[in-house]
C-alpha positions in Angstrom: 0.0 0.0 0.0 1.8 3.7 -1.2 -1.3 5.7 -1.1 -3.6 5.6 2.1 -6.4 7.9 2.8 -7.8 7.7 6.7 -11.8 9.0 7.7 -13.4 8.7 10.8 -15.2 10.6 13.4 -13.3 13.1 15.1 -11.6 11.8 18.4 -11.4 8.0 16.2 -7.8 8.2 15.5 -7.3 9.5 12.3 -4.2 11.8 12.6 -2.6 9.3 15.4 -3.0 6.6 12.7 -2.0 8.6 9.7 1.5 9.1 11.5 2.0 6.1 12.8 1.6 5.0 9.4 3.0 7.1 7.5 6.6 6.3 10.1 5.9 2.4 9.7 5.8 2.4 6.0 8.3 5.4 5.7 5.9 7.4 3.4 5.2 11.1 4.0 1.7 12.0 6.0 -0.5 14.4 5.5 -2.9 16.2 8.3 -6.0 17.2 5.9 -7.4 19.8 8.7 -3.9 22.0 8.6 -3.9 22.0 5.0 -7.9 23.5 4.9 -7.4 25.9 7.6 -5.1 28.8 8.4 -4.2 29.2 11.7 -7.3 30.3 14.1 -9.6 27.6 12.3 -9.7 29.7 9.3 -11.0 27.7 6.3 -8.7 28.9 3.0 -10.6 29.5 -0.1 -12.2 25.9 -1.2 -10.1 26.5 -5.1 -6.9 26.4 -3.4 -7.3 23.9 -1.3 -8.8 21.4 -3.5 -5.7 22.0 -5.7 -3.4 21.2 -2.9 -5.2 17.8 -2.5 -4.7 17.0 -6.1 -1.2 18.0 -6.0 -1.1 15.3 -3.0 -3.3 12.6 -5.1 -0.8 13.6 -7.7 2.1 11.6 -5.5 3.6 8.2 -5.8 3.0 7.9 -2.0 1.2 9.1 1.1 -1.0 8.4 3.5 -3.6 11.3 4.7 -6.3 12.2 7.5 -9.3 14.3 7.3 -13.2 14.5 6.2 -13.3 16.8 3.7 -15.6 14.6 1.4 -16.7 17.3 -1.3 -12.6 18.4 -2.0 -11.2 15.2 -1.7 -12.3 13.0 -4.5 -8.6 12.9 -6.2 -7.6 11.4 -3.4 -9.8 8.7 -3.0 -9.9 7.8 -6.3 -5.7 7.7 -6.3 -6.0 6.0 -2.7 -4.9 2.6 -2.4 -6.3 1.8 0.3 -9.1 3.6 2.9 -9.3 3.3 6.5 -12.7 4.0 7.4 -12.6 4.7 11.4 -15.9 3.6 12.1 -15.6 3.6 15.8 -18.7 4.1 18.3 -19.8 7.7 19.5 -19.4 7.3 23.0 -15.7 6.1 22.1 -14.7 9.3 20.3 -16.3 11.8 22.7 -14.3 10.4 25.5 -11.3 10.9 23.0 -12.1 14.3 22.3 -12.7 15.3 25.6 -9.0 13.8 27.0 -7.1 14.8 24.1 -8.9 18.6 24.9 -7.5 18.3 28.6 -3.9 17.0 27.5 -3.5 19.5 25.4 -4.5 22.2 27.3 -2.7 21.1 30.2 0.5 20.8 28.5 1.0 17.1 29.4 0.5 16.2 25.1 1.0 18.4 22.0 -0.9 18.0 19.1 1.3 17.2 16.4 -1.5 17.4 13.8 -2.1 21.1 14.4 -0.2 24.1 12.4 1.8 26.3 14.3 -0.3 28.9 15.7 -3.3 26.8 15.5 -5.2 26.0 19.5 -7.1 23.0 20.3 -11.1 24.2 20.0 -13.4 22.4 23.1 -17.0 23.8 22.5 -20.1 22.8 22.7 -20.9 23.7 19.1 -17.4 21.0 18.8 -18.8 18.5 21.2 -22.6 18.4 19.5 -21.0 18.2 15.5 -18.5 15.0 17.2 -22.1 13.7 18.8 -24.5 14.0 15.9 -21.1 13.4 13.2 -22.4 9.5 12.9 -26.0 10.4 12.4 -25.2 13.9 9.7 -21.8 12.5 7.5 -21.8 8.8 7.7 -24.0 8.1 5.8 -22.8 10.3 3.0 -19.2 9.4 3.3 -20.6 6.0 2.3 -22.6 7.0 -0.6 -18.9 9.0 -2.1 -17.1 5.7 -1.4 -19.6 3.4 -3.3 -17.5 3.8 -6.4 -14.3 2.2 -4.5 -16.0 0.3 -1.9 -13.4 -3.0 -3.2 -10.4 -0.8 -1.4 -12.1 0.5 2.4 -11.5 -1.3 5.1 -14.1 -0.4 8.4 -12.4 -0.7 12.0 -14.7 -0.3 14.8 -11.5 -0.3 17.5 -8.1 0.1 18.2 -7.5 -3.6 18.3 -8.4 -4.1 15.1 -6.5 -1.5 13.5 -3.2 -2.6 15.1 -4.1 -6.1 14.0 -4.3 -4.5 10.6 -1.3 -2.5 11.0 0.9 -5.6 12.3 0.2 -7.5 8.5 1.6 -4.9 6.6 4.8 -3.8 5.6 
């Protein structure tokens, strides 16, 4: 696998796995949300950043992380593989809400983040992470019906490092 596209609910993994990886088969990683935004949560003009995911797609490798269904259909259609992080809700909130608190508290830096950019804990954050199962699901299903033969669905961690220890 040279080209690996990760989705999921926020708090599921995606940018932990994306590294991880991205390190274990030495291919450069991409954090979708820090490409999309400008520091301060910013979104960048749609044009531009669709044309920085195709100039990814464009690659002989990577592996990337991020829900950006409507600007990112280069990269699934390039992607070897997708890693569909399909975990439960209650799961991801608890994730959210300890990954807030580490972060805040200086005990864990977000590597995924841009300079300059702060970890958001809201409850407009919170409710979008709760209801994200329910709203985008289903729809990031319906965009991968054309390459349903390459996703792969993990509903925990164990499964994923299974997954991770058969590759190379």
């Amino acid at each position: 696998m040279r080209r690996v596209m990760i989705i999921g609910m926020s708090g599921a993994g995606k940018s932990t796995l994306c590294r991880t990886l991205g390190q274990q088969l030495g291919l450069p990683f991409y954090h979708l949300d820090s490409i999309y935004h400008t520091s301060g949560w910013v979104a960048r003009p749609e044009d531009e950043v669709k044309a920085d995911f195709d100039a990814i797609a464009a690659q002989d490798a990577w592996v990337v992380d991020g829900n950006y269904r409507r600007l990112s259909e280069s990269l699934r259609e390039r992607a070897d593989g997708i890693v569909f992080l399909d975990f439960p809700r209650w799961y991801c909130m608890y994730q959210v809400i300890q990954r807030w608190a580490m972060h805040r508290t200086g005990l864990r830096k977000r590597v995924d983040l841009a300079e300059g950019f702060k970890d958001e804990f809201n409850f407009t954050f919170l409710k979008w992470v709760w209801n994200w199962r329910q709203q985008n699901r289903l729809r990031w299903l319906e965009s991968l019906q054309p390459c349903m033969a390459k996703v792969r669905f993990f509903s925990n961690r164990s499964d994923v490092a299974a997954w991770r220890e058969t590759l190379s």
